[in-house]
C-alpha positions in Angstrom: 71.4 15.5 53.5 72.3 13.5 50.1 76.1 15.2 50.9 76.5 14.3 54.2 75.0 10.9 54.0 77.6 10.3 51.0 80.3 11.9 53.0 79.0 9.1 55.7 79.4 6.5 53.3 82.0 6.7 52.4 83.7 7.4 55.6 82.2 5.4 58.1 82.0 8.3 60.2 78.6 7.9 62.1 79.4 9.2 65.1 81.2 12.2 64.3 78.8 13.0 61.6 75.5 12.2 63.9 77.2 14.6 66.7 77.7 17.4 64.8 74.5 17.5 63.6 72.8 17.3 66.8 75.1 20.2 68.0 74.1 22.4 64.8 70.8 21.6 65.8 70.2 22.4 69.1 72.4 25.7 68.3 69.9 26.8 66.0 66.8 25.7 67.9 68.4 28.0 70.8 69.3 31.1 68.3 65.5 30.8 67.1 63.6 30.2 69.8 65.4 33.1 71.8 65.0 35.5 69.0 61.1 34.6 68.8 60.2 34.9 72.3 62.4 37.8 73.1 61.0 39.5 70.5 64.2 40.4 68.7 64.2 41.7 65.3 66.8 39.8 62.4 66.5 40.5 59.4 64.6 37.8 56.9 67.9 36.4 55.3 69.1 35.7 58.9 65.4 33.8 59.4 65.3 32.0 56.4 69.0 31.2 57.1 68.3 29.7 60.7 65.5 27.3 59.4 67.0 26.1 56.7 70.4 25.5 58.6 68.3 23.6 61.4 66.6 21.2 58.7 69.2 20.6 56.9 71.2 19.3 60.4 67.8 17.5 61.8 67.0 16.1 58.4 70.3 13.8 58.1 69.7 12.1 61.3 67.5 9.8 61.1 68.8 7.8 57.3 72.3 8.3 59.2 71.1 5.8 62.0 69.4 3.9 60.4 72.2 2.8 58.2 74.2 2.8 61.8 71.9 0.4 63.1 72.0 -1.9 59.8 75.7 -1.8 60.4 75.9 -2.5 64.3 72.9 -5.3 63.9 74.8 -7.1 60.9 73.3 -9.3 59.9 70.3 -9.0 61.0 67.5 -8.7 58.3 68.6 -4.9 57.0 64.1 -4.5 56.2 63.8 -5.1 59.8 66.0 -3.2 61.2 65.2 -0.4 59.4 61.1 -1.2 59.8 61.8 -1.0 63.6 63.4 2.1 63.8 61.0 4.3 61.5 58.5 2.4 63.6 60.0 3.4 66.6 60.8 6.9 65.4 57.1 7.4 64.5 55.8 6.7 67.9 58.3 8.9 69.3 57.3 11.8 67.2 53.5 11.0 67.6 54.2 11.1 71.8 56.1 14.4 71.3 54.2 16.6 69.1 51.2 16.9 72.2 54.1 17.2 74.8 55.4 20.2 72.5 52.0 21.3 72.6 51.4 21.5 75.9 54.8 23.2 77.2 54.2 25.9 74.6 51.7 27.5 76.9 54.3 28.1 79.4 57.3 30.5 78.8 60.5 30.4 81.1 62.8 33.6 81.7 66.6 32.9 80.5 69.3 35.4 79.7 67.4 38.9 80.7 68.2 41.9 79.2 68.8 40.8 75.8 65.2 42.0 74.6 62.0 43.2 75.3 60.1 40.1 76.3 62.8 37.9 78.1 61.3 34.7 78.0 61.7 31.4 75.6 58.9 29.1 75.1 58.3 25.6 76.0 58.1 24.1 73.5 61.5 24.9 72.4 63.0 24.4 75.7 61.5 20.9 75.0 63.0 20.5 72.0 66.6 21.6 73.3 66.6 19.7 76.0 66.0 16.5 74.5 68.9 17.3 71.5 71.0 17.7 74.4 70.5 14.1 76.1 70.6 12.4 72.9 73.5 14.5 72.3 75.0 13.5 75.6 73.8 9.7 75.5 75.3 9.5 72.1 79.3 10.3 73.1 78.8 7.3 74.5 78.2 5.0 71.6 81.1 2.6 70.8 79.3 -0.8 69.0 81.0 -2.4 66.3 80.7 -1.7 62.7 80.1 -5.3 61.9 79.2 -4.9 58.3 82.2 -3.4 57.5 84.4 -5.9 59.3 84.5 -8.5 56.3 85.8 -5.6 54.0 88.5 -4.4 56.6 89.3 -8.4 56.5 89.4 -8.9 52.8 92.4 -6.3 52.2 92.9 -7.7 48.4 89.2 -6.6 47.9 88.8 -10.3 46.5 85.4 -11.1 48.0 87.0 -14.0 50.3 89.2 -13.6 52.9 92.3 -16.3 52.7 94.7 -17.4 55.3 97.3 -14.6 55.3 94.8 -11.9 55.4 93.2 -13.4 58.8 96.7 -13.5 59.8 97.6 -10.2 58.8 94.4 -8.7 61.0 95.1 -10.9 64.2 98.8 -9.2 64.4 101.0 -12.5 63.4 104.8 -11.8 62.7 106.6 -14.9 60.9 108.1 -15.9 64.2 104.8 -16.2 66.6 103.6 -19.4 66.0 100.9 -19.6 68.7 99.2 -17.2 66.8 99.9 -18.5 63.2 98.3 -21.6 64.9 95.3 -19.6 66.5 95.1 -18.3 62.8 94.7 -21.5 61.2 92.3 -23.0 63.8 90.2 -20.3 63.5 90.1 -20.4 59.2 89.6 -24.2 59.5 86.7 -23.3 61.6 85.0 -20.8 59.2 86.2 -21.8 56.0 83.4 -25.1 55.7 83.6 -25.6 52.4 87.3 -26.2 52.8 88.0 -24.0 49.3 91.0 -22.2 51.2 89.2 -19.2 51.3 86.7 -17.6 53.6 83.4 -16.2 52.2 81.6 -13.5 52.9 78.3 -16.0 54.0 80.9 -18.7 55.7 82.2 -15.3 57.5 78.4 -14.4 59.1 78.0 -18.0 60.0 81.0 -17.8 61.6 80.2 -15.0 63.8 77.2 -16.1 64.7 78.7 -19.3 65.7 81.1 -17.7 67.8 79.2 -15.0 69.7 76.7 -17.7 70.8 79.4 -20.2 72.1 80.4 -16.8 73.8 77.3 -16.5 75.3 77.1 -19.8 76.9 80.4 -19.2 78.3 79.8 -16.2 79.8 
């Protein structure tokens, strides 16, 4: 977990990271659960192998999106955001461990013929399935990184992002001036102190400023 979330990190990779974990997971759960309720024999090593390669793909999950949802909700408060999802996650898991509890009682018949007792229990048909919609729900996901967006911005790593560099990230060449222009209105706009530079707190309130005059337009 400490790895991957540092590989994560660094990277910015939340998606790709977050997806292979679930499929790790959900691989594991399935080579588990079949070898439990068909009654199939592994040796220890491959046991002990199986459960400690399912926790540690399950275990990154959850400090992976939460730092994904500090990023995508930037900047909301980064307490509450996280409050809200272990909050969230914890009534999930408190609704799911009596559902797991009741399909275990029940055993469904997949693959015959691989063992002795052909059947895989509830609960971990329970378990697989819902790794596979998040899994599927997930490919999906394509929000913005906002937190990161003022670094990408501030390409001299200077703290403050200055007039070239916001025309540098809007695509200006020296001959476009509609967009040199669109370039300097904007940095007019967000730089209020008028320092000729671009703050990382005039940068928020800019953004704020401009999705909610997007939201009375739209």
């Amino acid at each position: 977990g400490i790895l991957l979330g540092g590989y994560v990190d660094k990277t910015k990779q939340f998606k790709a990271a977050t997806l292979a974990c679930f499929l790790v997971t959900i691989s594991t759960l399935g080579m588990l659960g079949i070898a439990e309720g068909y009654d199939i024999n592994m040796p220890q090593w491959v046991v002990v192998a199986g459960i400690l390669t399912l926790g540690a793909a399950a275990g990154p999950v959850q400090p992976i999106s939460a730092e994904l949802a500090v990023e995508v909700s930037y900047p909301c408060d980064e307490a509450a955001v996280e409050a809200t999802q272990q909050l969230c996650g914890n009534a999930f898991s408190a609704l799911l461990v009596p559902l797991c509890v009741a399909a275990s009682a029940f055993d469904f018949s997949v693959f015959p013929g691989i063992g002795p007792d052909e059947d895989i229990r509830g609960d971990t048909v329970v378990l697989m399935a819902m790794v596979a919609a998040v899994t599927l729900i997930f490919t999906t996901f394509k929000a913005e990184l906002k937190r990161d967006s003022f670094d990408k911005l501030d390409a001299d790593g200077s703290g403050g992002i200055d007039a070239g560099e916001l025309k540098m990230a809007l695509g200006c060449v020296d001959d476009d001036i509609a967009c040199a222009e669109d370039a300097l209105s904007m940095f007019e706009r967000a730089d209020t102190d008028g320092d000729g530079v671009i703050s990382k707190a005039e940068y928020e309130r800019f953004r704020k400023t401009e999705s909610g005059e997007k939201g009375k337009r739209e």
